[in-house]
C-alpha positions in Angstrom: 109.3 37.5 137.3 111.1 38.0 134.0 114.8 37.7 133.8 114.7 38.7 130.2 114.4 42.6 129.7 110.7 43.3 128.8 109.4 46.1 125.3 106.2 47.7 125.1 106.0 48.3 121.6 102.8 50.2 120.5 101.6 50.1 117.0 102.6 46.8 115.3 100.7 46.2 112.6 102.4 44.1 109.8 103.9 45.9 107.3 104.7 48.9 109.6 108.3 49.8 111.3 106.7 49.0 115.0 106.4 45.3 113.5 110.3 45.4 112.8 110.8 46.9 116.2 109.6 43.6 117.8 111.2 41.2 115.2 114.5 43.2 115.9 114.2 43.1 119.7 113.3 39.7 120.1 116.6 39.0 118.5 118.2 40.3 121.1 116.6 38.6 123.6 113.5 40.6 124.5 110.4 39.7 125.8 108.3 41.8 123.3 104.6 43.2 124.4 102.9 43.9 120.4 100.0 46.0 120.9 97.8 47.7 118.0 93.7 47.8 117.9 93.9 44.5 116.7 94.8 41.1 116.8 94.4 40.1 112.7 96.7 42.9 112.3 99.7 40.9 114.1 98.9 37.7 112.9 102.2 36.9 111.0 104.3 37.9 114.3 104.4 35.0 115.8 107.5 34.2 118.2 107.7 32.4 121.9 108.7 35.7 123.7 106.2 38.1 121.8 103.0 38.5 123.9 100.4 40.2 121.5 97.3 42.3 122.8 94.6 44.4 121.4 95.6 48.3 122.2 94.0 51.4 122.0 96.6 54.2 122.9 93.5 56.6 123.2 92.3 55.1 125.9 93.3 55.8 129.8 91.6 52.2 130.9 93.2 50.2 128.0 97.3 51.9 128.9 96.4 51.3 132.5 95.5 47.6 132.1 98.7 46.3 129.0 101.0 48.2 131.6 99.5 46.4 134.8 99.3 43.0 133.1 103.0 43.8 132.4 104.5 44.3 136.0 102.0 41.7 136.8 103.9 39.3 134.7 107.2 40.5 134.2 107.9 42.4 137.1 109.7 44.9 135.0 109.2 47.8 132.0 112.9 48.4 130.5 111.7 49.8 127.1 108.6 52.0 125.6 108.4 52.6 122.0 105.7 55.0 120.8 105.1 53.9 117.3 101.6 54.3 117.0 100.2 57.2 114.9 97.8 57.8 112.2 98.4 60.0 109.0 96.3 63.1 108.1 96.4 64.8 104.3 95.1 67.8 102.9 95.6 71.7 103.2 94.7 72.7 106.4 91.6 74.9 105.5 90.1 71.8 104.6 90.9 69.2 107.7 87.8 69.7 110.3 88.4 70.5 113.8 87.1 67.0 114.8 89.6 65.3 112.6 92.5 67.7 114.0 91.8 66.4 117.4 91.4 62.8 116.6 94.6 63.0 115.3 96.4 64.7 118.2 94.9 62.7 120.6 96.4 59.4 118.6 100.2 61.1 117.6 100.6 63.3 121.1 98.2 62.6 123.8 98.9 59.3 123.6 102.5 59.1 123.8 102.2 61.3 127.1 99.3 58.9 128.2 101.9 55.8 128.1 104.9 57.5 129.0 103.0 58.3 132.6 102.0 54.9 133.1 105.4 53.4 132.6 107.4 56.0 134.3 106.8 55.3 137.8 107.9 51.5 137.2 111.5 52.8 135.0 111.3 55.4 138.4 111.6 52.3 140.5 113.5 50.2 138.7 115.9 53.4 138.4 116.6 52.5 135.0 114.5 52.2 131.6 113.9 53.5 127.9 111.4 55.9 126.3 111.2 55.9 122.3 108.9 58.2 121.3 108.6 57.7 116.9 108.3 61.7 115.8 109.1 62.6 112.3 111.6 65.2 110.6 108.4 66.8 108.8 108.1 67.5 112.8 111.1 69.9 112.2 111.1 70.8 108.2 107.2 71.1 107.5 105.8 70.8 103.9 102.4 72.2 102.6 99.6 69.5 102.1 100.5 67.8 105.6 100.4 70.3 108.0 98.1 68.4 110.6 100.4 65.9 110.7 103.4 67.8 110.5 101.9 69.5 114.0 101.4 66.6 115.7 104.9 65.5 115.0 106.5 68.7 116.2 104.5 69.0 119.0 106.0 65.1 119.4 109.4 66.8 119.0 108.8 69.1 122.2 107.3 67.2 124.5 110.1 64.2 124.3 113.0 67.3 124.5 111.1 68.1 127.8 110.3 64.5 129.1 114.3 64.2 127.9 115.1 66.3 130.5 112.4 66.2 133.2 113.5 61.6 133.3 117.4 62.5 134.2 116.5 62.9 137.7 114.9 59.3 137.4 117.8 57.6 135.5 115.5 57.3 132.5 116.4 57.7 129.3 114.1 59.6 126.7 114.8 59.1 122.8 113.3 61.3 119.6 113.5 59.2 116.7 113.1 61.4 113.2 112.2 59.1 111.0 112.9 60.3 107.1 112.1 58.6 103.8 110.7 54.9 105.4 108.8 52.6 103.2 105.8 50.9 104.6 102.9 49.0 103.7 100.2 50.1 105.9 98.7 52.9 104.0 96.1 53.4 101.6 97.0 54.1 98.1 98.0 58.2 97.4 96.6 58.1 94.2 92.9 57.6 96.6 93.0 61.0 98.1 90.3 63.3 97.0 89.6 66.4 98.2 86.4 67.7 99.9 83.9 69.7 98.1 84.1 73.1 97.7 88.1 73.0 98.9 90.2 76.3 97.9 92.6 73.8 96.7 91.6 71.7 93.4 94.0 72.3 90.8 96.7 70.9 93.7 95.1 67.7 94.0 98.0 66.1 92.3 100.6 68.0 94.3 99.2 66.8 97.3 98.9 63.2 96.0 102.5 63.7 95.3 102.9 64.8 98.6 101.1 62.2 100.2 103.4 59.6 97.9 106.7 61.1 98.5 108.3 58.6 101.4 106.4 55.6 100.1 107.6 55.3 96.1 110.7 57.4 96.1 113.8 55.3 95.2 115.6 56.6 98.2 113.2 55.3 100.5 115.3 53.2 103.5 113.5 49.3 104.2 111.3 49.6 107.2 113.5 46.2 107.7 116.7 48.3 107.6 115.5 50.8 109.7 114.6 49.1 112.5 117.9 47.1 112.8 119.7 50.3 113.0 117.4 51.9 115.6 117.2 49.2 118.0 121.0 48.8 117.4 121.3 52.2 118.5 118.2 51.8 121.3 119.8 48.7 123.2 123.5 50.1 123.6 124.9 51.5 126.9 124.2 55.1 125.8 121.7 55.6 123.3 121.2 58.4 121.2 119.0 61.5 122.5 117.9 62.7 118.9 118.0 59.8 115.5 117.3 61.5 112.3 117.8 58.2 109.6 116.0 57.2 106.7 116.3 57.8 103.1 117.6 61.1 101.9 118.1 62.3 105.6 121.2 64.0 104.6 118.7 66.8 102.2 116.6 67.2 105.6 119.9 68.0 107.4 120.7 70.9 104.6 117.6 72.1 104.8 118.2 72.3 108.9 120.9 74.7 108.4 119.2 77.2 106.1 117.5 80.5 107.0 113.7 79.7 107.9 112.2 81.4 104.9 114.5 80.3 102.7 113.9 76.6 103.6 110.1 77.5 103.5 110.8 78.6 100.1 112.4 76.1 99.2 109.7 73.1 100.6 107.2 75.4 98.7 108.6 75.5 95.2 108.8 71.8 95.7 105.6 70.7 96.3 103.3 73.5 94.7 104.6 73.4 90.7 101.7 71.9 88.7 102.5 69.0 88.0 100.6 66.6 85.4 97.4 64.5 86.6 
């Protein structure tokens, strides 16, 4: 059994912030499970105390199995990170119903699907951290990324609830709100096209600007950076409920205070002016 405290970080691909997570926890002494659909995607993260598997979050069999081999190995779960997530662009009168669901089942179910099979260990253990990765689009919404935006809020209820339904367990629950974060694992904005026939043309570059905004914008904070301060906060005798950090998070904190509409109005103006192709 491990006398080391033992991660379960989903979503690692290089490039992304759940690869940071594990370079940041291993520093502090971690043993670090890396799981994301595949190996190749991992390849670069190679450290004595990182244990890399092939993951798919949308399956019951495969979150059974990592969390199994886990106590099987370790004998302890003290941390679960929920990084893994896909993106979805586009207004929503043009995302099919198939796509919505594929997406939800990735960003929400999932998080729910590994929080259930870790909990009864953290239960036992009476002790144990829950990171679910949300976003503060989750709370301050934009046009041109609605799906996503309503997978991330829906993110933002379930871990207030599991925040509060884990006290009786002695298990803490953590929302992180990512903001501005730049990472590598995306395909190129400039890419997107919209469908045929979509209400939407003349906003094609909006939305690529949309889709940019977070990736190129100077005030983006290093996936590198971010991490460090997260797991600083993650691995401290009382970590933080709710993390809102990243590049211009102080504008998303603003916008937090204002009327509803207003803020609406305001995300509105923003990302519908014409803007040149």
């Amino acid at each position: 059994m491990s006398e080391r405290k033992v991660a379960l970080v989903t979503g690692c691909t290089e490039g992304g912030i759940g690869y940071q997570f594990c370079l940041k926890l291993l520093k502090r002494g971690y043993t670090v499970y890396a799981t994301a659909r595949s190996l190749k995607s991992m390849a670069a993260l190679e450290h004595p105390a990182v244990k890399k598997h092939i993951l798919d979050v949308t399956s019951d069999e495969q979150v059974k199995d990592i969390v199994q081999r886990i106590m099987k190995e370790e004998g302890r779960i003290d941390m679960l990170i929920n990084n893994a997530g896909i993106p979805l662009a586009g207004a929503l009168a043009d995302i099919p119903a198939e796509d919505m669901s594929i997406l939800f089942d990735v960003n929400v179910v999932a998080l729910h699907r590994t929080a259930r099979a870790v909990i009864p260990h953290m239960a036992k253990q009476k002790e144990g951290l829950i990171m679910n990765v949300g976003s503060i689009v989750g709370e301050i919404p934009t046009p041109w990324m609605g799906a996503y935006e309503a997978s991330k809020a829906a993110v933002k209820v379930m871990t207030e609830v599991l925040s509060l339904e884990c006290k009786p367990l002695n298990i803490r629950v953590m929302l992180l709100a990512p903001a501005s974060v730049a990472t590598q694992i995306y395909k190129s904005y400039k890419d997107f096209q919209l469908p045929d026939g979509s209400l939407y043309q003349k906003y094609l570059p909006n939305i690529r600007d949309r889709v940019a905004h977070g990736k190129v914008q100077k005030v983006t904070m290093s996936a590198e950076r971010f991490a460090d301060e997260v797991i600083t906060k993650a691995v401290s005798k009382r970590p933080p409920y709710y993390l809102l950090l990243g590049g211009g998070s102080w504008l998303f904190r603003i916008l937090c205070l204002l009327p509803r509409r207003l803020m609406l109005n305001i995300v509105w103006r923003r990302y519908s002016k014409l803007i040149p192709k």
